[in-house]
Structure formats: structure tokens, C-alpha cells
LOGU-5970 format. One record per atom (N, C-alpha, C): z, y, x. Coordinates in steps of 0.2 Angstrom, whole numbers, padded with zeros to 4 digits, always signed. Last residue first. Example, Ala and Ser with C-alpha at 12.3 -4.5 7.8 and 13.67 -1.06 7.14 Angstrom:
# LOGU-5970
+0035-0011+0064;+0036-0005+0068;+0039+0000+0064;+0039-0028+0066;+0039-0022+0062;+0039-0016+0066;
This chain:
# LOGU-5970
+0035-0006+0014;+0039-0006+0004;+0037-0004-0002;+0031-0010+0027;+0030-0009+0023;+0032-0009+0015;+0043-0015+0039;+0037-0018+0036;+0037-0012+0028;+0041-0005+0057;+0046-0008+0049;+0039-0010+0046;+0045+0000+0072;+0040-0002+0065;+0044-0004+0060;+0041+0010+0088;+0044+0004+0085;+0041+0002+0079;+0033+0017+0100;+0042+0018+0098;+0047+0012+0091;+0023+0011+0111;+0029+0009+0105;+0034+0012+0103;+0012+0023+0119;+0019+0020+0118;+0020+0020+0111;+0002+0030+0118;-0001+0022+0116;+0007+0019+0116;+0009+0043+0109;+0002+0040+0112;-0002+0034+0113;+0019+0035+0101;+0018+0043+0106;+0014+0041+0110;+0017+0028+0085;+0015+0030+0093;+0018+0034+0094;+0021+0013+0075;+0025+0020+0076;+0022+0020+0084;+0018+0004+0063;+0020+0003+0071;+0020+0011+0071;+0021-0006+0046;+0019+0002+0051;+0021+0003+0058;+0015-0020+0041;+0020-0017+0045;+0016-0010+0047;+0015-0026+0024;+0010-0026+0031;+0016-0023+0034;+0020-0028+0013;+0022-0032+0018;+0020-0032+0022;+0009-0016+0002;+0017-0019+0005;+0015-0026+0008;-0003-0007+0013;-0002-0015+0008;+0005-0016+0010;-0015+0007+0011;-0006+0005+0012;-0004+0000+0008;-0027+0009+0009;-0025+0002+0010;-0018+0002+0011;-0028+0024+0017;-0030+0019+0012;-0029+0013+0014;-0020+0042+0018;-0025+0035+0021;-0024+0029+0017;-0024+0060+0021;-0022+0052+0015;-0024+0047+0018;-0013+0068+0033;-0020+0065+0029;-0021+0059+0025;-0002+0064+0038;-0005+0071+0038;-0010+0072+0034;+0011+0056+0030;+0005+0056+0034;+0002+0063+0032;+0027+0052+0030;+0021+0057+0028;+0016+0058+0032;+0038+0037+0029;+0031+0041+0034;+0027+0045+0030;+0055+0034+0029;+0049+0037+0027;+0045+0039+0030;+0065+0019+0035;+0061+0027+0036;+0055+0028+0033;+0078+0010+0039;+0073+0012+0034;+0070+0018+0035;+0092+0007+0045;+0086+0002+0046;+0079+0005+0042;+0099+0016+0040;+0101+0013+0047;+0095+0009+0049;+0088+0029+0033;+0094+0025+0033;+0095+0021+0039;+0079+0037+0033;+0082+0036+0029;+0089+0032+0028;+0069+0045+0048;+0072+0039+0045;+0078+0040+0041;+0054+0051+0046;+0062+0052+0045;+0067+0046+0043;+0039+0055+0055;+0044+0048+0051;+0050+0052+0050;+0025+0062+0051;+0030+0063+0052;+0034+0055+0049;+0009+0057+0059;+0011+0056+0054;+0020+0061+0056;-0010+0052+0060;-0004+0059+0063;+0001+0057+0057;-0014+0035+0064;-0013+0043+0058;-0008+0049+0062;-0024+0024+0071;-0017+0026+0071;-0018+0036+0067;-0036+0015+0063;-0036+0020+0066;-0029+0024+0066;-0032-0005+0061;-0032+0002+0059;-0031+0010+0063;-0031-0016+0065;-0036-0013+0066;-0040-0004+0063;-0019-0019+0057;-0018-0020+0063;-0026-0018+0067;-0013-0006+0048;-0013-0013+0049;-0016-0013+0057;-0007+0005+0053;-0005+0003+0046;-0008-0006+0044;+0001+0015+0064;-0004+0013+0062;-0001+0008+0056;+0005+0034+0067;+0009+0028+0061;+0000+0025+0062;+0010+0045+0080;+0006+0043+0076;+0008+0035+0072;+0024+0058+0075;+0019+0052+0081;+0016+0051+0076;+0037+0068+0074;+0032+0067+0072;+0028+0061+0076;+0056+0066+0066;+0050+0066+0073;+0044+0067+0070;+0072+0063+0064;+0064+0066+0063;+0060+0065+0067;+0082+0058+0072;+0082+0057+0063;+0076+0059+0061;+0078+0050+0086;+0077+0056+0081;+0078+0054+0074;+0082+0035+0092;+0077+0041+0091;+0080+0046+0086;+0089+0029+0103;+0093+0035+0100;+0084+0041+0095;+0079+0022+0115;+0085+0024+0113;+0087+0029+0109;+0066+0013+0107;+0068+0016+0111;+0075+0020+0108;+0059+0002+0099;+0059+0001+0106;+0062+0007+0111;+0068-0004+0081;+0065+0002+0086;+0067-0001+0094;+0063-0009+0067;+0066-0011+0075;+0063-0006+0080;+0068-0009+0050;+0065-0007+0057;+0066-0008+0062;+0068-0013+0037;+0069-0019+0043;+0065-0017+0049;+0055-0005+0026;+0064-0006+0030;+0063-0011+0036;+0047+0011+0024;+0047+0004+0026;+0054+0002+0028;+0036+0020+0013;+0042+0019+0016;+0042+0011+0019;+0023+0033+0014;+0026+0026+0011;+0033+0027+0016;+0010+0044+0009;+0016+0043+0011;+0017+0036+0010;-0003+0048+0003;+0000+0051+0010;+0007+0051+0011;-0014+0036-0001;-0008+0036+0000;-0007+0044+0006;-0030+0032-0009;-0027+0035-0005;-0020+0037-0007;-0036+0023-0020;-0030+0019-0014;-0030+0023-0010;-0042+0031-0027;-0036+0028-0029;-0033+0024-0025;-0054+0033-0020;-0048+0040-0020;-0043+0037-0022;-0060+0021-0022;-0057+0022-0016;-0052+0027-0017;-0054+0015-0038;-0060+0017-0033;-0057+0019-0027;-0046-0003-0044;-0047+0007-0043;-0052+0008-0041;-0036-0012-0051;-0044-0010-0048;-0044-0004-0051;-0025-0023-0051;-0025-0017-0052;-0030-0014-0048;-0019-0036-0057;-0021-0034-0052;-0026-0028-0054;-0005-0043-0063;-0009-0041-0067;-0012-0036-0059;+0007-0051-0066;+0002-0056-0064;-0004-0050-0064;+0020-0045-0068;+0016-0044-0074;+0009-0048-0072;+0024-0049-0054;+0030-0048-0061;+0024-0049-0068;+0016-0042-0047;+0017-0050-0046;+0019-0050-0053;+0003-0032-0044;+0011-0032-0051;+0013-0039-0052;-0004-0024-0032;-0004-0030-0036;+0004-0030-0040;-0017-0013-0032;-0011-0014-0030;-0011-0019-0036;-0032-0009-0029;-0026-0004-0028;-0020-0007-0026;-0044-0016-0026;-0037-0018-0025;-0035-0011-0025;-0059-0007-0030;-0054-0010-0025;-0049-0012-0027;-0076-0005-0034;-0068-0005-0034;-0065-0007-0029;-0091+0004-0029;-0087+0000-0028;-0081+0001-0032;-0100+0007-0050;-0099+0008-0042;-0093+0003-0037;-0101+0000-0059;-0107+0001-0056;-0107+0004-0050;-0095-0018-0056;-0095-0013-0062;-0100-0007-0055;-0091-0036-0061;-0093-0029-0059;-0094-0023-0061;-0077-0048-0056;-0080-0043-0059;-0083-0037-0056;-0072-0054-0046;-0073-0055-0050;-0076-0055-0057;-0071-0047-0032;-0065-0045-0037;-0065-0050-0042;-0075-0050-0019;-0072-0056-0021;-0069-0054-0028;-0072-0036-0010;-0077-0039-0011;-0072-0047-0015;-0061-0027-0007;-0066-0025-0011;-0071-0028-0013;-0044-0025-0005;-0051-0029-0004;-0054-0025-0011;-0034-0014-0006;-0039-0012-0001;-0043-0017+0000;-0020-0027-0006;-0024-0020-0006;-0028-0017-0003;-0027-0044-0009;-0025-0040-0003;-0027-0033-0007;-0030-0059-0019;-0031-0054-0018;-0027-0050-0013;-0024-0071-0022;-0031-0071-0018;-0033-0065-0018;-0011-0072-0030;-0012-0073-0021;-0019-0072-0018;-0016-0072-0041;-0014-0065-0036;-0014-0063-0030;-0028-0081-0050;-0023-0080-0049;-0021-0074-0042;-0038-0077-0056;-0035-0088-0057;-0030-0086-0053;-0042-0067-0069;-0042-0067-0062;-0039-0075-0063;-0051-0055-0080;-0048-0061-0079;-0048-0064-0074;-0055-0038-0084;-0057-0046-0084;-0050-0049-0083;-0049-0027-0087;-0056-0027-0085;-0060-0034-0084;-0039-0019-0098;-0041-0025-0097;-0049-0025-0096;-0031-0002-0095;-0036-0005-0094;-0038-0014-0094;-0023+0007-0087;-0018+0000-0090;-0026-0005-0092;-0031+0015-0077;-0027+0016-0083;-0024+0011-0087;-0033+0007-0068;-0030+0011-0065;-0025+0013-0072;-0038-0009-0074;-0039-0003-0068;-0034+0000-0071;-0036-0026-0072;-0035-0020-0076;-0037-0014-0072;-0036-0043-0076;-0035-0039-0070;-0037-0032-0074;-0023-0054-0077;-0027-0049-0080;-0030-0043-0075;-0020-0071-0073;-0018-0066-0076;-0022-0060-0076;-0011-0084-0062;-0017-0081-0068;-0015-0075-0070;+0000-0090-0060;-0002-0085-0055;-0008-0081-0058;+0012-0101-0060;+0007-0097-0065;+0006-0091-0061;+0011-0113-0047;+0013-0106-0051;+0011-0101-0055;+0012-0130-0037;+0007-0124-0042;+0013-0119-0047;+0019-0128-0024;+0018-0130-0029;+0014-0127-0032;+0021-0123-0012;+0025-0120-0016;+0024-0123-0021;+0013-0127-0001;+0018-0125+0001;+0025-0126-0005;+0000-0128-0010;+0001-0134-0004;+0010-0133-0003;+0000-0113-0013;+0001-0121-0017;+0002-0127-0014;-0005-0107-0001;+0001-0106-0004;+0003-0111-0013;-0016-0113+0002;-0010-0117+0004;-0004-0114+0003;-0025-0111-0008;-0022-0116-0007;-0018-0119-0002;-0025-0099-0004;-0021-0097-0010;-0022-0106-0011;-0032-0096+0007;-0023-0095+0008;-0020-0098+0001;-0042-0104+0017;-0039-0104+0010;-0032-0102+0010;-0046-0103+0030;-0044-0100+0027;-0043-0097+0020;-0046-0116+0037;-0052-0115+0033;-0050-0108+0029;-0034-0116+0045;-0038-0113+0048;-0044-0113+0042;-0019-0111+0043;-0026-0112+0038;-0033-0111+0041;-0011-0111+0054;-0011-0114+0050;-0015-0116+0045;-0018-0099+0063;-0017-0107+0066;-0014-0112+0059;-0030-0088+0053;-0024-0091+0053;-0022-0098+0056;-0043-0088+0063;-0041-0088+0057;-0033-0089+0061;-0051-0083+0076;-0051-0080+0070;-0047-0081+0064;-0050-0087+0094;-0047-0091+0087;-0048-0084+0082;-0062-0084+0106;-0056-0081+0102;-0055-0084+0096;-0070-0098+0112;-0071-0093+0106;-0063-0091+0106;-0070-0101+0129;-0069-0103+0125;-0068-0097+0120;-0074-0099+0143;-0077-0096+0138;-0076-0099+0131;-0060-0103+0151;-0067-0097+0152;-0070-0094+0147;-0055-0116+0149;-0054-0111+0144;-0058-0105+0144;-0056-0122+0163;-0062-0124+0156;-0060-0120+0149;-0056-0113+0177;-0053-0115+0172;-0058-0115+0164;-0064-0107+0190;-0064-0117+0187;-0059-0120+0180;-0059-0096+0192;-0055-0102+0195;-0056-0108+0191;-0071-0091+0187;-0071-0090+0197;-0066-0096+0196;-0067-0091+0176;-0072-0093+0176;-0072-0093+0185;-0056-0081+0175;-0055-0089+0173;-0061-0092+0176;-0061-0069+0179;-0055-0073+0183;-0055-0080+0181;-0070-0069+0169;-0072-0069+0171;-0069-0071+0178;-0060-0066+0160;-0065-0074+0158;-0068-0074+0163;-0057-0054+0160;-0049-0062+0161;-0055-0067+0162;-0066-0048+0161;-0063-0046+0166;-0057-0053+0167;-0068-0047+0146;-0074-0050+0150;-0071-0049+0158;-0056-0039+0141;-0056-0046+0141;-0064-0049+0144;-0047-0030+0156;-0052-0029+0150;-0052-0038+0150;-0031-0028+0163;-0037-0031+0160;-0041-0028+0154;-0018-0025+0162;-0022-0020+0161;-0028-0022+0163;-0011-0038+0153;-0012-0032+0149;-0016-0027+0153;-0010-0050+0158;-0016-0049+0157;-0019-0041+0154;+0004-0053+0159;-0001-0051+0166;-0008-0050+0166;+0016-0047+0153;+0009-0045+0150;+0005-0045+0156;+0034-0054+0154;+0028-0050+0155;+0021-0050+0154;+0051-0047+0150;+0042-0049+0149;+0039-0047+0153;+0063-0043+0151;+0063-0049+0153;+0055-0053+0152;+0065-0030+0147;+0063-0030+0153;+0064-0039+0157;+0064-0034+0134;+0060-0030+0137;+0057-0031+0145;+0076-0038+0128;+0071-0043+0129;+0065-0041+0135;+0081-0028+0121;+0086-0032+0124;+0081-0036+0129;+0074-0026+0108;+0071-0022+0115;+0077-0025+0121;+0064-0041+0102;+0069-0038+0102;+0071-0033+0108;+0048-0037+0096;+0052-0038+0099;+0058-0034+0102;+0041-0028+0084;+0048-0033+0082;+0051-0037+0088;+0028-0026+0089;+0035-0020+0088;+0040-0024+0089;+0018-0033+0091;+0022-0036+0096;+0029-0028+0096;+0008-0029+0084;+0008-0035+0084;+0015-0037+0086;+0001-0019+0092;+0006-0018+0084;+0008-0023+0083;-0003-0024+0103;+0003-0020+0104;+0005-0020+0099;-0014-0026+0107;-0010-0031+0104;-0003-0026+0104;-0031-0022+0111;-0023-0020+0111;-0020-0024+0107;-0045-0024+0113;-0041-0030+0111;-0032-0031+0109;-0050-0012+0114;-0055-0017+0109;-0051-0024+0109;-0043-0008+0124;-0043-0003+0118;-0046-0008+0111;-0038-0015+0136;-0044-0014+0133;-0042-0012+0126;-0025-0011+0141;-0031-0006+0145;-0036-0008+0142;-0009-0011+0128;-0016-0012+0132;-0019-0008+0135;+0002+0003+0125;-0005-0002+0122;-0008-0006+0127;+0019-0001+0129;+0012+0002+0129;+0004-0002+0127;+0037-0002+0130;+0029-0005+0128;+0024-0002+0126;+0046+0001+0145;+0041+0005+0137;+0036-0002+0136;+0061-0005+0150;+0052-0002+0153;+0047-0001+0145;+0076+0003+0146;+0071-0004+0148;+0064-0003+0149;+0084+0013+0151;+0085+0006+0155;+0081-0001+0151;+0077+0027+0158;+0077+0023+0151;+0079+0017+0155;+0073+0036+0170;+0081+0037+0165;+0081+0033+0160;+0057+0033+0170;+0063+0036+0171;+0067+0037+0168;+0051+0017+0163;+0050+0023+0161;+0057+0030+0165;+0036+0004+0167;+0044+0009+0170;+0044+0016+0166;+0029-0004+0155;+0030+0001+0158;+0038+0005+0161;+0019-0018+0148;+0027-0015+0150;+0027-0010+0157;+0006-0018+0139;+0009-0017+0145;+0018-0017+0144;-0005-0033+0131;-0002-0027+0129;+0004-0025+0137;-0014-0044+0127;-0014-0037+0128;-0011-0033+0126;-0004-0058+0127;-0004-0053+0125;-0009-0049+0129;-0002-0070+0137;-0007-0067+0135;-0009-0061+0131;+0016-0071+0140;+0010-0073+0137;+0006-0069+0138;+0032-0074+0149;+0024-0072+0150;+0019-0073+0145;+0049-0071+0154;+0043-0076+0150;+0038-0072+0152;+0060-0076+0167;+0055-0070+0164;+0052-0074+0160;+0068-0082+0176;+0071-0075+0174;+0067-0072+0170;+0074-0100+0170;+0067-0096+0172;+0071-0089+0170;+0080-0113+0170;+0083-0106+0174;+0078-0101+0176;+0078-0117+0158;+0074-0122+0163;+0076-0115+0169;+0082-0111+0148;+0087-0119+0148;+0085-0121+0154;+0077-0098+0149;+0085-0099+0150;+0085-0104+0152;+0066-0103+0142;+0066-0101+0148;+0073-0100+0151;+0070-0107+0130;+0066-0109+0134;+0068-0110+0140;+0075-0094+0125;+0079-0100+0124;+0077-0106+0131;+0061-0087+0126;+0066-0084+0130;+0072-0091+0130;+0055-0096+0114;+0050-0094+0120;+0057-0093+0126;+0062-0090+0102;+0061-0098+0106;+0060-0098+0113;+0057-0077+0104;+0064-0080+0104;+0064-0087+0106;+0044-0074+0105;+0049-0069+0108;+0058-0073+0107;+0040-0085+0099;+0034-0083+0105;+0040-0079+0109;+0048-0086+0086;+0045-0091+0093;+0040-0089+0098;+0051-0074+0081;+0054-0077+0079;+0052-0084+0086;+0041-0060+0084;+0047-0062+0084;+0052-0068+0085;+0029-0070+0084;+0029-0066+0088;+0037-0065+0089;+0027-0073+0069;+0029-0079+0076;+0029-0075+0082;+0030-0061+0064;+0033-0066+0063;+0032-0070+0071;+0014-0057+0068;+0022-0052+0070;+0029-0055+0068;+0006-0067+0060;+0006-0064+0070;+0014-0062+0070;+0010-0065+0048;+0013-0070+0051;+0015-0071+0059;+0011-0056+0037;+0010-0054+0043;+0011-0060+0048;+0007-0054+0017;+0009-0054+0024;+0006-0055+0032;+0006-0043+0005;+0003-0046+0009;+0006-0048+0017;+0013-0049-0011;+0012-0042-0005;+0008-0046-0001;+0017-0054-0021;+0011-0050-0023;+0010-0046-0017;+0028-0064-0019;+0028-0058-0023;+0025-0051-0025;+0016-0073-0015;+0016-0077-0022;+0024-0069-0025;+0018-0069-0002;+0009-0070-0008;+0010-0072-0013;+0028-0071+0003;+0027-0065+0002;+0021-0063-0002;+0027-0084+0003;+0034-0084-0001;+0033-0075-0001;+0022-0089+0013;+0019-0092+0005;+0022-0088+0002;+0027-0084+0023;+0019-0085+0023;+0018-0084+0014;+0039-0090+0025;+0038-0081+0025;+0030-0082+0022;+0035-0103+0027;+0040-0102+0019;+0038-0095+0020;+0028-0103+0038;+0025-0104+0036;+0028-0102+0026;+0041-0097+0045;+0036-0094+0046;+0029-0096+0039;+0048-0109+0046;+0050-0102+0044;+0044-0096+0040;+0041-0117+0051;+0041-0119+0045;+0042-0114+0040;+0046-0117+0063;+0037-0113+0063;+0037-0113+0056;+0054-0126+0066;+0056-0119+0066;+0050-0114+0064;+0049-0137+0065;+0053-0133+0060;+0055-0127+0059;+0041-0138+0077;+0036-0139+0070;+0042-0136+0064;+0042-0136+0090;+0047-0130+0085;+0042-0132+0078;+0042-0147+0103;+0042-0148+0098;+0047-0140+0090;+0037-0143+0118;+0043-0143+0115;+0041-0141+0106;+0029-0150+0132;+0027-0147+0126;+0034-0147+0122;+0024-0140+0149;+0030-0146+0146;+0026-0144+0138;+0021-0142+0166;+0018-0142+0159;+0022-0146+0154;+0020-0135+0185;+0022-0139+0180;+0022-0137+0169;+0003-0132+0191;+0011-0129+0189;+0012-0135+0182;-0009-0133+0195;-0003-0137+0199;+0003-0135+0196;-0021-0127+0191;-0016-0124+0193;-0011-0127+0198;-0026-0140+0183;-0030-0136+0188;-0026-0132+0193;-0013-0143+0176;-0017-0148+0182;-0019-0143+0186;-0016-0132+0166;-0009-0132+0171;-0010-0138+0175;-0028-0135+0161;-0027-0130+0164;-0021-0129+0169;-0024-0148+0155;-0027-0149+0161;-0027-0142+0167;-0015-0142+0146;-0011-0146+0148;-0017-0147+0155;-0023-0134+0135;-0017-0129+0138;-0015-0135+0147;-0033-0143+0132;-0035-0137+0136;-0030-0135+0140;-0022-0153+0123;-0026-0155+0129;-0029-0148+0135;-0021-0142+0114;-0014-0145+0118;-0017-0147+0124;-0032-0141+0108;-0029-0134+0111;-0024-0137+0115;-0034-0152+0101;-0040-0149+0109;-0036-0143+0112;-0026-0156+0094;-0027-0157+0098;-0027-0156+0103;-0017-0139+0087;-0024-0144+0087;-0024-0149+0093;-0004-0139+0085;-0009-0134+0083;-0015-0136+0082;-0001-0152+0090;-0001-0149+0084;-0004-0144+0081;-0008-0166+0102;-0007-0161+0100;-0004-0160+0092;-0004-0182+0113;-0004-0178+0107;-0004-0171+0104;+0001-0183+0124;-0006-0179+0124;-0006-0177+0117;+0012-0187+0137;+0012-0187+0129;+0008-0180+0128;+0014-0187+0150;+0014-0194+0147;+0013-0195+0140;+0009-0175+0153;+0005-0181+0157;+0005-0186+0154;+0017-0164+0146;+0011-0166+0143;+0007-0172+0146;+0034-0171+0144;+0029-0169+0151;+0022-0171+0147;+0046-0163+0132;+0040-0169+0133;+0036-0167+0140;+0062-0160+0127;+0053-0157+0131;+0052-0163+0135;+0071-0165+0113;+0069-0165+0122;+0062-0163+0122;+0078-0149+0115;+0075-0155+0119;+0072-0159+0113;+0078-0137+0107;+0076-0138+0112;+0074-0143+0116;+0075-0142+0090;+0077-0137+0094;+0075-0138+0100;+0067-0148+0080;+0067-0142+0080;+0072-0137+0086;+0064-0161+0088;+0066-0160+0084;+0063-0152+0082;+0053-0175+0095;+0060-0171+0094;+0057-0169+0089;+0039-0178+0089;+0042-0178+0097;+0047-0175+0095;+0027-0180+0083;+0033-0184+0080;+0037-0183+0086;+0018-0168+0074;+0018-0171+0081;+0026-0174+0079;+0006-0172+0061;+0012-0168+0064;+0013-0172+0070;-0008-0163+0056;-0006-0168+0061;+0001-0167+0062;-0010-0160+0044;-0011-0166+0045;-0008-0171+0051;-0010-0147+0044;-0004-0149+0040;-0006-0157+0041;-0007-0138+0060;-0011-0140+0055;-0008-0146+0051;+0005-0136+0068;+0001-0130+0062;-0005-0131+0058;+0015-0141+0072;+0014-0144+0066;+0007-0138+0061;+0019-0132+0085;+0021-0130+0077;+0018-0135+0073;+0023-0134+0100;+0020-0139+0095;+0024-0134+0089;+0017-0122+0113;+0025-0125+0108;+0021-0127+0101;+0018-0126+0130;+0013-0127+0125;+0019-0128+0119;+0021-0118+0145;+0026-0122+0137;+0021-0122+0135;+0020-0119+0162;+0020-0120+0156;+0024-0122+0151;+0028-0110+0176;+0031-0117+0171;+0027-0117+0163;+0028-0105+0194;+0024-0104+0185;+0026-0112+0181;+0032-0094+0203;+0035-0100+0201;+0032-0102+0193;+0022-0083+0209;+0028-0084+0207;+0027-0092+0206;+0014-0078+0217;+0017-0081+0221;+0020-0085+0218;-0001-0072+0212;+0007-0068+0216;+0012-0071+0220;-0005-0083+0207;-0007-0079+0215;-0005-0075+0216;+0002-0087+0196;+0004-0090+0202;-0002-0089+0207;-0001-0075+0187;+0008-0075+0187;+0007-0080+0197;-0013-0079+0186;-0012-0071+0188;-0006-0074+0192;-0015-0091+0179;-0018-0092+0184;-0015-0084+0189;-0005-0088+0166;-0003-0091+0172;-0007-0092+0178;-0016-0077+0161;-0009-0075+0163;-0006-0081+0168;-0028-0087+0159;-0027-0080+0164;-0020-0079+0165;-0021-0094+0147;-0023-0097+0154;-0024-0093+0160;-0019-0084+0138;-0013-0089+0142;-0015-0093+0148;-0034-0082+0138;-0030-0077+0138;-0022-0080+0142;-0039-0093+0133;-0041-0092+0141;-0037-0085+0143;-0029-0107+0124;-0032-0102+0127;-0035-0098+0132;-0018-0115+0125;-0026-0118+0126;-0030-0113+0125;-0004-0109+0126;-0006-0109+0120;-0015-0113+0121;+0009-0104+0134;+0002-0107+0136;+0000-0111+0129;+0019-0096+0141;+0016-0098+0135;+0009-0098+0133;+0027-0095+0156;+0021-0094+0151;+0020-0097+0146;+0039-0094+0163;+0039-0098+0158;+0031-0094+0154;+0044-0090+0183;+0043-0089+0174;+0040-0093+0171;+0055-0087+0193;+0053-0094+0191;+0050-0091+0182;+0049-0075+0206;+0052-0077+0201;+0047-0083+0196;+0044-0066+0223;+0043-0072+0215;+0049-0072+0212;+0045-0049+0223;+0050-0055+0224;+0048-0060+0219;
């Protein structure tokens, strides 16, 4: 049965696939391109932070994530013939960018995919599609939604290309929302979307995967967590394991648990980030055995299925390229759970998120504590 949907057309060939997919089915296809102000130079001056007014990309070209990415998103929806709108969330994204600064200056490391994922790709996004009477949204995600029998919403499950899954990315959607997405590129391999793009004359085809942060893109974080917050005494000592003064650091934010390369000091074997002491400014270089963990805990959990278990066991991934672990969870409290992992693993960084499998299904996640 078509249906009128709202994809989130971002100048990508991944976004651009899902809408060329969504309207050779038949459906009813509505670009949004959503202006976040993401790079700190250009701001786009169209409304506001909320919904209206939406601009028709025909009469207003201006980009903010980037120009060329606005421009791509908007001839792509030419080529297609589906209508194209851009809606100005530069404050709303602003969220996302204060989450940004405001988690690297308490010495953890943040997430911001899985933010705007939540917060405007999964809720903007759906507001959207309400206001213009669309019954479904769409991004480029790899990743599937699955009927599941006797559950009244469809499972999230990993993607079909295993070298692109996005799934852990995408825990934090609200489960109420579920059966209101969809993933037209999820059982796709990614030289299989380029290669659909490429047959339909779409000038995204072979456009580079984006790498950095849309906000930084030179990927100085620790300038733009200054840019954001001001400058902060953030100096301070860097130490191993045993309380040890091993040098001298320019400040915390430029360090993650589990780097190993940039310490600023050497020594005869590898170190590592063990862990960062916001409070005492003092960063903590270990050996690898010293970043192995076989537990941690996480709150602000969002689970995708009904009534889990005070126990269980699945597998626990820990970042977002990380080998999923045998693990046991117990949830703790109404929102918080413990993960014992079967085997040690490394790098467990507060403010990262733990995603929770049964196999490639989502059971859900928290952020790491």
C-alpha cells in the first residue's frame, strides 16, 4: 500500500538511495534536508528552531551542514521529482553540540551520532512528518526493522552489510516510533546502493562516506570544545597507574580511554589511556592489561523490547566498531544495568554507549558510567 513518507535526505548517496527505493515502490516521497548550523561559519538565517517555516529548496539554496551537501540533497530530489523542503533545527542541534562539549570537559567521551539520532533524525524528523500528514519516516541507516510474532512493534536488527551496520547507533530510538521507520537501504550491501544510484543518474553515486564529526569537520575537538565553552583550566599531569608523575599534558579533552598514539610522552613499551580524572585534570597511562575491564554499568537505558528480564545473558558491544562480547546484564534499577562480561575487554570509555544483542537483534543500551 503506498504511503506518503518523509526521508531524511542529508546529500548523501545512502539518503539518496532510500528515496530513489521508497519511490519505485510507488510511495509518496517528501525530502527534508535539516539545516543544523553545523558548521560554525555558515549559519543559515531561515526560521527558527521549530517547525515552520519550511523553505522549498528551489527558492532558497543556502546550505548549513555544508553548502554542497544542501545543493546534492536538493537536485537529487529534482532528478527524482519528489518534493524538497529544508527546515531550519540550527538550535535544536545546539543541544547536541552543548552534549558535545559539556561531556569532554567531564572527562568522558561522547556520542553525538546516537544523540542526533535520538533527538532530530528520530524526533524532529517524526514532528515533521506529522505536520505534512506523512505515516512514515526514512533515512539511510543500515540497519532493518523486522516483524516479530506476538510483539506489537517490528525488532531492530543489524543490517545485511556487516562492514556498514548502524544499528548501535540507532538503540535510543524511541520503541513507540518503530513501527513508524523505515531502513530502505538496510538489506543492501553498500557497492549494491552506489551502484542503484549510479543506474539512476543520481550525482551522489560516488560521493566519499563523510569521516569526521559534521560539526568539526577538521577534527579538532579540543578547539571546539573552547570555541563552545570558553577557555578552562584543563592542564594538568599525566601519571600511570601508580599515582606516578609521567609528564605534562595542555589539557583532557584531547585524550579518549583506550588512545594510544598522541600521549606526549614516551616510554619503552605501548601506553594507553586508562582513564581520565576531570576533577584532578590528571590522565592516567597504563599498559594494555591495565584497560582490561570485565564489568561496567550504564544508566539512561532504552530498551527495544517488551518486559526484559531482570537477567539475561546477549552479547554487549562497547563502541561502535567494537567486536560484540558474551556478556550477562542485570538490570539494577528502572533505568540502569550491570554488564559482566565473559572475558575482559578494553577501552570501556565513560559516555560511550553499551548496545545489548540476541544475535543481530537490538534489545537496547545505556550510556556507559
Amino acid at each position: 500500500m503506498p504511503e506518503r513518507i518523509v526521508v531524511a535526505m542529508s546529500g548523501g548517496v545512502d539518503s539518496s538511495a532510500a528515496a530513489l527505493l521508497l519511490r519505485e515502490q510507488g510511495h509518496e516521497v517528501i525530502g527534508l534536508f535539516m539545516r543544523s548550523g553545523a558548521t560554525e561559519e555558515n549559519v543559515c538565517a531561515t526560521g527558527g528552531a521549530g517547525l515552520l517555516p519550511v523553505v522549498n529548496a528551489k527558492s532558497h539554496r543556502q546550505g548549513c551542514c555544508s553548502a554542497a551537501d544542501a545543493a546534492d540533497a536538493r537536485r537529487v530530489a529534482d532528478a527524482l521529482d519528489v518534493p524538497f523542503h529544508a527546515v531550519n533545527f540550527q538550535e535544536a542541534f545546539g543541544r547536541i553540540k552543548d552534549y558535545f562539549a559539556d561531556e569532554y570537559l567531564a572527562g568522558r567521551t561522547p556520542n553525538p551520532c546516537v544523540m542526533c539520532n535520538n533527538w532530530l533524525k528520530f524526533g524532529r524528523l517524526w514532528d515533521f512528518a506529522r505536520q505534512v500528514g506523512a505515516t512514515r519516516i526514512a533515512t539511510g541507516h543500515y540497519a532493518r526493522l523486522v516483524e516479530t510474532p506476538g510483539e506489537d512493534r517490528p525488532a531492530l536488527v543489524r543490517g545485511r552489510d556487516a562492514g556498514k551496520d548502524q544499528s548501535y547507533v540507532l538503540f535510543g530510538i524511541d520503541r513507540d516510533l518503530l513501527d513508524r521507520i523505515v531502513f530502505p537501504v538496510g538489506d543492501a550491501t553498500k557497492p549494491r546502493i552506489r551502484e542503484l544510484a549510479r543506474r539512476a543518474g543520481l550525482r551522489t553515486a560516488d560521493k566519499p562516506d563523510s569521516q569526521e564529526i559534521c560539526f568539526i569537520p577538521d577534527n579538532d575537538y579540543a578547539a571546539f570544545v573552547r570555541r563552545r565553552r570558553g577557555e578552562h583550566e584543563t592542564a594538568g599531569e599525566l601519571v600511570d597507574t601508580a599515582g606516578r608523575v609521567v609528564g605534562r599534558h595542555e589539557g583532557y579533552e584531547r585524550f579518549t580511554v583506550g588512545q594510544r598514539r598522541g600521549l606526549g610522552v614516551a616510554f619503552g613499551e605501548p601506553r594507553y589511556v586508562v582513564s581520565i580524572e576531570a576533577a584532578s585534570r590528571r590522565v592516567v597511562l597504563g599498559t594494555r592489561e591495565d584497560l582490561s575491564r570485565t564489568s561496567l554499568e550504564a544508566d539512561r537505558v532504552n530498551w527495544l523490547v517488551n518486559d526484559p528480564p531482570r537477567q539475561f545473558q546477549c552479547t554487549a558491544q562497547i563502541r561502535y566498531r567494537h567486536q560484540p562480547a558474551a556478556a550477562v546484564v542485570t538490570q539494577t534499577d528502572q533505568d540502569r544495568i550491570s554488564v559482566e562480561f565473559s572475558e575482559p575487554q578494553y577501552g570501556v570509555s565513560p559516555g560511550q554507549a553499551v548496545v545489548l544483542y540476541d544475535g543481530d537483534r537490538v534489545l537496547g543500551g545505556g550510556w556507559i558510567v
